[in-house]
C-alpha positions as protocol buffer text, in pm:
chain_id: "A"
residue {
  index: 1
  type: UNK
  ca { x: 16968 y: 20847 z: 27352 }
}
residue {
  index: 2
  type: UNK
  ca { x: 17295 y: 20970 z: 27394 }
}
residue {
  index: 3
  type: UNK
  ca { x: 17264 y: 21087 z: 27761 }
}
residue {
  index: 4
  type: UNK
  ca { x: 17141 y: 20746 z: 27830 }
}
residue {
  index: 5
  type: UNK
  ca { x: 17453 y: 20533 z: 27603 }
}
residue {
  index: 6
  type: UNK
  ca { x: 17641 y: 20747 z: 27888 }
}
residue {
  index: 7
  type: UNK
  ca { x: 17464 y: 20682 z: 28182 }
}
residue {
  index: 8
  type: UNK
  ca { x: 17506 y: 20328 z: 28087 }
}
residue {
  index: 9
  type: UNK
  ca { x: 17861 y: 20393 z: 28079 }
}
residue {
  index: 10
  type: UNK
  ca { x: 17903 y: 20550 z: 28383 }
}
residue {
  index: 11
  type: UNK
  ca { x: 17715 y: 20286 z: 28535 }
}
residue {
  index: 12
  type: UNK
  ca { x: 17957 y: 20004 z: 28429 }
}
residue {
  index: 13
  type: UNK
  ca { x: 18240 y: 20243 z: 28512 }
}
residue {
  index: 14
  type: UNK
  ca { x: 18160 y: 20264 z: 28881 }
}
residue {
  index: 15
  type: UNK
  ca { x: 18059 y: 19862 z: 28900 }
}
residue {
  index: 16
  type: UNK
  ca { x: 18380 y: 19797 z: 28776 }
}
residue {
  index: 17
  type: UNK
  ca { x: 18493 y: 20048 z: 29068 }
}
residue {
  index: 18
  type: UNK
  ca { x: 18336 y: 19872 z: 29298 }
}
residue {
  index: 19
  type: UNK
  ca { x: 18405 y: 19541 z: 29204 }
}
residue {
  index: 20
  type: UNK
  ca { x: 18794 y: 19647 z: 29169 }
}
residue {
  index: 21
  type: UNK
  ca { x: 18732 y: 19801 z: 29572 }
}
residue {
  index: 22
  type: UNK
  ca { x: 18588 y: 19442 z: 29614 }
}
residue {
  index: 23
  type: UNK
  ca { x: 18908 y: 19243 z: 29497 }
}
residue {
  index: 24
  type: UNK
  ca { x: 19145 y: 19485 z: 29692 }
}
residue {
  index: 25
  type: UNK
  ca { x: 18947 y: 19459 z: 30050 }
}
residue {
  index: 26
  type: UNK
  ca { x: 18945 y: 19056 z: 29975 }
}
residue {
  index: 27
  type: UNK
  ca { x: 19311 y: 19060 z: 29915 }
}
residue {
  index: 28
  type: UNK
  ca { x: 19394 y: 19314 z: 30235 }
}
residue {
  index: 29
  type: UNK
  ca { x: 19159 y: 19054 z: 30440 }
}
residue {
  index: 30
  type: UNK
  ca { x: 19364 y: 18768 z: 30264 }
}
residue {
  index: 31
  type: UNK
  ca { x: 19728 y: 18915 z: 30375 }
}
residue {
  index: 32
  type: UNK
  ca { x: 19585 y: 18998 z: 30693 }
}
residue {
  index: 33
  type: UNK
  ca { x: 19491 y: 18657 z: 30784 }
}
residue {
  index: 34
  type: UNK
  ca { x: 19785 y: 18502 z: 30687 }
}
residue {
  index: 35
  type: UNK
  ca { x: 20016 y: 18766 z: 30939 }
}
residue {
  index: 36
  type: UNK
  ca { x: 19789 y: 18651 z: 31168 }
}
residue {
  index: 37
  type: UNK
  ca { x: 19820 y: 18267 z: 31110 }
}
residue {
  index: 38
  type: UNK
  ca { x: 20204 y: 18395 z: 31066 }
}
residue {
  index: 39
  type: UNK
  ca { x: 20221 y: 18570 z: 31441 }
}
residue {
  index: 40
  type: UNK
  ca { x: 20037 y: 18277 z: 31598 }
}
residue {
  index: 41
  type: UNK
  ca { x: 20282 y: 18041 z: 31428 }
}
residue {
  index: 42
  type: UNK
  ca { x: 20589 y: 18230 z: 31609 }
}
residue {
  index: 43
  type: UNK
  ca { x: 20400 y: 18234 z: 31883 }
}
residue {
  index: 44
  type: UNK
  ca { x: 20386 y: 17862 z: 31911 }
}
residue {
  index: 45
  type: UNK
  ca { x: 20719 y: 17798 z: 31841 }
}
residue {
  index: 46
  type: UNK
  ca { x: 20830 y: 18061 z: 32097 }
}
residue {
  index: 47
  type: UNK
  ca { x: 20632 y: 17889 z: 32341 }
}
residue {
  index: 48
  type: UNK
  ca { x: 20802 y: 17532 z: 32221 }
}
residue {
  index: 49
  type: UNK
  ca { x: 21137 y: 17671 z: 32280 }
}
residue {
  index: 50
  type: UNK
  ca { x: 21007 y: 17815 z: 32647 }
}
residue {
  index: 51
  type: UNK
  ca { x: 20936 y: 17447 z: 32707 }
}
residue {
  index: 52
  type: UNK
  ca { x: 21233 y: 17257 z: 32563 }
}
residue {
  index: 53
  type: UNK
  ca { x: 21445 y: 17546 z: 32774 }
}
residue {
  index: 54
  type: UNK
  ca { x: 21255 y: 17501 z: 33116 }
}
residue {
  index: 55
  type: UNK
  ca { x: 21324 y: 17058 z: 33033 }
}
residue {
  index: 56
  type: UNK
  ca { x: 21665 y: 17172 z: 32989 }
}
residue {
  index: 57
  type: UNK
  ca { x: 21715 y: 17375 z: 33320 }
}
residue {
  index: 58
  type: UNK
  ca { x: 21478 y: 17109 z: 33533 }
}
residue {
  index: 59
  type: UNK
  ca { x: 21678 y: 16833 z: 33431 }
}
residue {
  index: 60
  type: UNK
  ca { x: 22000 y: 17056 z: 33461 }
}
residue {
  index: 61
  type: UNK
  ca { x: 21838 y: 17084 z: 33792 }
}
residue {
  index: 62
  type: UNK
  ca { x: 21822 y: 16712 z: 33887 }
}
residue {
  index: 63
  type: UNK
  ca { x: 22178 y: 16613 z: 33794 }
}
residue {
  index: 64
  type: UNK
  ca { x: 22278 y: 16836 z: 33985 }
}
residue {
  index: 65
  type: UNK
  ca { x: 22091 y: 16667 z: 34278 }
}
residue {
  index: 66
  type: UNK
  ca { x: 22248 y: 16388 z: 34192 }
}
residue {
  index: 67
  type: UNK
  ca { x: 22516 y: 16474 z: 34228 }
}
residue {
  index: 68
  type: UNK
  ca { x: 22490 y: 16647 z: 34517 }
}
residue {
  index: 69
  type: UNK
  ca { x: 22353 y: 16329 z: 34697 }
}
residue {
  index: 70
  type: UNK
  ca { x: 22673 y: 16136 z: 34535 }
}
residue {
  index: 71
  type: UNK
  ca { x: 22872 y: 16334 z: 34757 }
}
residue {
  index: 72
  type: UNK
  ca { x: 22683 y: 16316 z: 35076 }
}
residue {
  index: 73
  type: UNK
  ca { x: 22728 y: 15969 z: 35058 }
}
């Protein structure tokens, strides 16, 4: 009876392992994801800023055209 009262034991022992193994993976996944959604977040923006920079230097661009064609004139 005894042997069994610790089989039992060591049964709930190692569920309660595995369960605790369970929660940590879930969490890891959980932090992982959210780097990810993190990264691609920067990585928009980044992008957004490539864009608003290129606007910048194409209308930079045409002023000076303008310009230019001002002065031809």
């Amino acid at each position: 009876k005894r042997k069994e009262k610790k089989k039992m034991q060591e049964k709930k022992r190692k569920e309660k392992k595995m369960q605790e193994k369970k929660r940590k993976e879930k969490k890891m996944q959980e932090k992982k994801r959210k780097e990810k959604k993190m990264q691609e977040k920067k990585r928009k923006e980044k992008k957004m800023q490539e864009k608003k920079r290129k606007e910048k230097k194409m209308q930079e661009k045409k002023r000076k055209e303008k310009k230019r064609k001002k002065k031809k004139k």
